[in-house]
C-alpha positions in Angstrom: -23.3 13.0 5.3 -21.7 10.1 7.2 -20.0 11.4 10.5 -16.9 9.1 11.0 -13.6 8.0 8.4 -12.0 4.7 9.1 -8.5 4.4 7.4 -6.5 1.2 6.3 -3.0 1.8 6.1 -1.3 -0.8 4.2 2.5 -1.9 4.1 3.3 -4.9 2.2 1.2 -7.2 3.5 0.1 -6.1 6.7 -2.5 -3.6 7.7 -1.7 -1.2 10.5 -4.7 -1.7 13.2 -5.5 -0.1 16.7 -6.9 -2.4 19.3 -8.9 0.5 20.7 -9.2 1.0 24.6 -12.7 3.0 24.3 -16.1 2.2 22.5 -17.1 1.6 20.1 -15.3 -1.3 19.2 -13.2 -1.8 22.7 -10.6 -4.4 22.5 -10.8 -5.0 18.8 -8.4 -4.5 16.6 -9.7 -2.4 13.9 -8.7 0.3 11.5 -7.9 4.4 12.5 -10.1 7.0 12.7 -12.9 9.1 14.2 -15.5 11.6 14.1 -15.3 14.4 11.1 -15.4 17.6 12.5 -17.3 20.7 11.7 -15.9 22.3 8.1 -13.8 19.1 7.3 -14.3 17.0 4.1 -14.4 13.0 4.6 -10.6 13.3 3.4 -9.2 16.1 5.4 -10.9 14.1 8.8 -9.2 10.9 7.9 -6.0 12.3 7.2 -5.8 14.4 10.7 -7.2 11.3 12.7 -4.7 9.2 11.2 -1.8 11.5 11.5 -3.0 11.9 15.5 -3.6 8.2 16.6 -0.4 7.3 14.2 1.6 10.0 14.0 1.9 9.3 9.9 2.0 11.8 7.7 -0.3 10.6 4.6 -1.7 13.2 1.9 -2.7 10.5 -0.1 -5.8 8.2 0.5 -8.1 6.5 -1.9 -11.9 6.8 -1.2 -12.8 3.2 -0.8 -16.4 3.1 -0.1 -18.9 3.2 2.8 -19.8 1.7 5.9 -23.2 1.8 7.7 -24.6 0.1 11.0 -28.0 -0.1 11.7 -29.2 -1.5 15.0 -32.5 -1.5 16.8 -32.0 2.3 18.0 -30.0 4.0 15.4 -28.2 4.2 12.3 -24.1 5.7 11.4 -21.8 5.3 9.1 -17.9 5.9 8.0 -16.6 6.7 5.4 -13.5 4.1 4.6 -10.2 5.0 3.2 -7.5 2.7 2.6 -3.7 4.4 2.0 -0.2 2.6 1.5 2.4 3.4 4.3 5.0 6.4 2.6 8.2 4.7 2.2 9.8 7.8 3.8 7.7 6.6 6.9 8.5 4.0 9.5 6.5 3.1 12.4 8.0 0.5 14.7 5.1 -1.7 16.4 3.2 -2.5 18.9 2.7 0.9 19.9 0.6 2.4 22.8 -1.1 5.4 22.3 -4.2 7.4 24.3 -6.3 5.7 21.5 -4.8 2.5 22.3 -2.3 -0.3 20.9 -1.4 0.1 16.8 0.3 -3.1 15.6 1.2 -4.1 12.4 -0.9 -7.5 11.4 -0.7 -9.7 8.4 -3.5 -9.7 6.0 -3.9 -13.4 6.5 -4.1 -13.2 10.8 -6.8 -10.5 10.1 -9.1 -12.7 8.0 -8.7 -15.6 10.0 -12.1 -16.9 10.5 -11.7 -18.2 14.0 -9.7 -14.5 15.4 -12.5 -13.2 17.7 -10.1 -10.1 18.2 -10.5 -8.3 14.9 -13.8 -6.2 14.1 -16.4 -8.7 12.6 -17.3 -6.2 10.5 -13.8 -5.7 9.3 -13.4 -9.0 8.4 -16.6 -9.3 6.0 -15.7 -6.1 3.9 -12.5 -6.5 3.9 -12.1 -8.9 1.1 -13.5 -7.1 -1.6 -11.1 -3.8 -0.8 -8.4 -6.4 -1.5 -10.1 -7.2 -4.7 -10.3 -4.0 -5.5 -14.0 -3.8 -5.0 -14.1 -0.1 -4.4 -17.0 2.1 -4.1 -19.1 -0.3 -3.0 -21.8 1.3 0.1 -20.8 -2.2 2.9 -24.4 -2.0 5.5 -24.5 -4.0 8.5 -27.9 -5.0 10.3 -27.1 -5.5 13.9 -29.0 -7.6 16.2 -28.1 -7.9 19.9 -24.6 -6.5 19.3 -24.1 -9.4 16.7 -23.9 -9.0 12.7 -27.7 -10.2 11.7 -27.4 -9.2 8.0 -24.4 -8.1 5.9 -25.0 -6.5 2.0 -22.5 -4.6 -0.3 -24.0 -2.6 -3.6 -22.9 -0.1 -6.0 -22.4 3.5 -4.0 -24.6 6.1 -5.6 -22.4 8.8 -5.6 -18.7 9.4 -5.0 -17.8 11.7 -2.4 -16.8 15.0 -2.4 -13.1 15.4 -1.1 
Protein backbone atom coordinates (compact mmCIF):
# COMPACT_ATOMS: atom_id res chain seq x y z
CA UNK A 1 0.00 0.00 0.00
CA UNK A 2 1.11 3.52 -1.24
CA UNK A 3 1.06 6.08 1.72
CA UNK A 4 -0.08 9.45 0.08
CA UNK A 5 -3.41 10.52 -2.49
CA UNK A 6 -2.77 13.38 -4.75
CA UNK A 7 -6.11 14.82 -6.15
CA UNK A 8 -6.84 16.91 -9.49
CA UNK A 9 -9.76 18.85 -9.29
CA UNK A 10 -10.94 19.96 -12.54
CA UNK A 11 -13.31 22.94 -13.66
CA UNK A 12 -13.53 23.59 -17.21
CA UNK A 13 -10.38 23.95 -18.16
CA UNK A 14 -8.38 24.69 -15.28
CA UNK A 15 -7.00 22.50 -12.59
CA UNK A 16 -7.14 23.65 -9.05
CA UNK A 17 -3.32 23.53 -7.70
CA UNK A 18 -1.57 24.46 -4.32
CA UNK A 19 1.78 26.02 -4.54
CA UNK A 20 2.77 24.36 -1.31
CA UNK A 21 4.79 26.32 1.50
CA UNK A 22 6.39 22.92 3.05
CA UNK A 23 8.31 19.87 1.41
CA UNK A 24 8.03 17.96 -0.41
CA UNK A 25 7.46 19.91 -3.40
CA UNK A 26 7.96 23.70 -1.77
CA UNK A 27 7.05 26.39 -4.07
CA UNK A 28 5.53 24.23 -6.73
CA UNK A 29 2.38 24.24 -7.79
CA UNK A 30 1.06 20.90 -7.69
CA UNK A 31 -2.10 19.03 -7.00
CA UNK A 32 -3.99 18.35 -3.14
CA UNK A 33 -3.32 15.86 -0.85
CA UNK A 34 -1.38 14.05 1.78
CA UNK A 35 -0.55 11.22 3.86
CA UNK A 36 -3.47 8.33 4.35
CA UNK A 37 -4.06 7.76 7.74
CA UNK A 38 -4.33 4.65 9.77
CA UNK A 39 -7.95 2.72 8.84
CA UNK A 40 -8.57 5.02 5.74
CA UNK A 41 -8.95 3.63 2.16
CA UNK A 42 -6.90 5.59 -0.79
CA UNK A 43 -10.48 7.25 -1.35
CA UNK A 44 -11.63 8.21 2.00
CA UNK A 45 -7.83 9.96 2.51
CA UNK A 46 -8.14 11.91 -0.63
CA UNK A 47 -11.50 13.09 -0.07
CA UNK A 48 -10.70 14.40 3.72
CA UNK A 49 -7.34 16.03 2.48
CA UNK A 50 -9.03 17.72 -0.26
CA UNK A 51 -11.96 18.87 1.68
CA UNK A 52 -9.18 20.30 4.41
CA UNK A 53 -6.64 22.13 2.23
CA UNK A 54 -9.82 23.22 -0.15
CA UNK A 55 -12.59 23.31 1.89
CA UNK A 56 -14.63 21.24 -1.18
CA UNK A 57 -16.91 18.89 -0.51
CA UNK A 58 -16.28 16.02 -3.26
CA UNK A 59 -17.77 12.33 -2.77
CA UNK A 60 -16.95 11.57 -6.03
CA UNK A 61 -13.35 10.82 -7.39
CA UNK A 62 -12.15 8.55 -10.06
CA UNK A 63 -9.14 6.31 -9.28
CA UNK A 64 -6.68 7.52 -11.90
CA UNK A 65 -3.59 5.51 -11.44
CA UNK A 66 -0.30 5.56 -9.52
CA UNK A 67 2.56 7.49 -8.78
CA UNK A 68 5.99 6.32 -7.55
CA UNK A 69 9.48 8.10 -6.79
CA UNK A 70 12.46 6.37 -6.41
CA UNK A 71 15.65 8.11 -5.50
CA UNK A 72 19.05 7.00 -4.32
CA UNK A 73 17.69 6.46 -0.58
CA UNK A 74 14.17 5.51 -0.84
CA UNK A 75 11.02 4.67 -2.60
CA UNK A 76 6.94 6.29 -2.16
CA UNK A 77 4.27 6.60 -3.88
CA UNK A 78 0.53 8.28 -4.21
CA UNK A 79 -2.16 7.24 -5.27
CA UNK A 80 -3.73 9.92 -7.86
CA UNK A 81 -7.32 10.97 -8.18
CA UNK A 82 -8.63 13.35 -10.47
CA UNK A 83 -12.47 14.84 -9.61
CA UNK A 84 -14.61 17.58 -11.48
CA UNK A 85 -15.35 20.75 -9.29
CA UNK A 86 -19.48 20.14 -8.06
CA UNK A 87 -21.31 22.83 -9.75
CA UNK A 88 -23.05 23.50 -6.39
CA UNK A 89 -19.35 24.54 -5.42
CA UNK A 90 -17.41 27.73 -5.91
CA UNK A 91 -14.04 28.51 -4.82
CA UNK A 92 -12.88 31.99 -5.62
CA UNK A 93 -8.95 32.07 -6.13
CA UNK A 94 -5.95 32.64 -5.23
CA UNK A 95 -6.48 31.46 -1.95
CA UNK A 96 -4.03 31.13 1.10
CA UNK A 97 -4.34 28.51 3.31
CA UNK A 98 -1.81 26.72 6.26
CA UNK A 99 -1.00 24.41 3.26
CA UNK A 100 -0.34 27.18 1.09
CA UNK A 101 -1.73 29.23 -2.08
CA UNK A 102 -4.69 27.17 -4.23
CA UNK A 103 -5.21 28.92 -7.60
CA UNK A 104 -7.06 28.00 -10.34
CA UNK A 105 -4.63 27.42 -13.55
CA UNK A 106 -5.33 26.65 -17.13
CA UNK A 107 -4.49 23.39 -18.49
CA UNK A 108 -2.40 24.98 -21.13
CA UNK A 109 -0.11 27.32 -18.40
CA UNK A 110 0.35 23.98 -16.53
CA UNK A 111 1.95 22.08 -19.41
CA UNK A 112 3.90 24.82 -20.60
CA UNK A 113 7.24 23.38 -21.12
CA UNK A 114 9.34 26.31 -20.07
CA UNK A 115 6.97 26.98 -16.38
CA UNK A 116 9.68 25.96 -13.92
CA UNK A 117 6.90 26.51 -11.20
CA UNK A 118 4.62 23.47 -11.73
CA UNK A 119 5.76 19.90 -10.44
CA UNK A 120 8.06 18.29 -13.16
CA UNK A 121 6.49 15.37 -12.45
CA UNK A 122 3.08 16.71 -12.86
CA UNK A 123 3.75 17.85 -16.14
CA UNK A 124 4.96 14.36 -17.61
CA UNK A 125 1.89 12.43 -16.39
CA UNK A 126 -0.36 14.67 -16.78
CA UNK A 127 -1.05 14.22 -20.47
CA UNK A 128 -2.15 10.96 -20.58
CA UNK A 129 -4.95 11.62 -17.54
CA UNK A 130 -6.24 14.13 -20.15
CA UNK A 131 -6.27 11.36 -22.60
CA UNK A 132 -7.85 9.36 -20.57
CA UNK A 133 -4.98 7.07 -19.93
CA UNK A 134 -6.21 5.88 -16.65
CA UNK A 135 -4.85 3.16 -14.58
CA UNK A 136 -1.68 3.46 -15.71
CA UNK A 137 1.26 2.86 -12.51
CA UNK A 138 3.41 6.69 -13.70
CA UNK A 139 7.42 5.77 -11.80
CA UNK A 140 9.93 8.38 -11.58
CA UNK A 141 13.80 7.59 -11.19
CA UNK A 142 15.22 10.55 -9.43
CA UNK A 143 18.72 11.55 -9.68
CA UNK A 144 20.09 14.49 -7.70
CA UNK A 145 16.63 15.87 -7.11
CA UNK A 146 16.14 15.96 -10.97
CA UNK A 147 13.76 13.42 -13.03
CA UNK A 148 16.56 10.85 -14.49
CA UNK A 149 13.97 8.35 -15.93
CA UNK A 150 10.14 8.58 -16.44
CA UNK A 151 7.92 5.17 -17.45
CA UNK A 152 4.08 4.55 -17.44
CA UNK A 153 2.65 0.74 -17.75
CA UNK A 154 -0.46 -1.00 -17.24
CA UNK A 155 -1.40 -1.03 -13.16
CA UNK A 156 -1.73 -4.56 -12.03
CA UNK A 157 -4.50 -4.22 -9.88
CA UNK A 158 -7.13 -1.63 -9.22
CA UNK A 159 -7.42 -0.45 -5.83
CA UNK A 160 -9.62 -1.13 -3.23
CA UNK A 161 -11.84 1.94 -2.29
Amino acid sequence: MLNYTLCLIRNGDEILLLNREKPPQMGMWNGVGGKIEPGETPLESAIRETFEETGIRLTDMLHAGNVLFTNESSRQGMYLFMADLPETQVLATPLGTREGILDWKSIDWILQKDNRGVAANLRAYLPSLLNGDLKLEHCFIYKNREIAEYTAAALSEPIKA
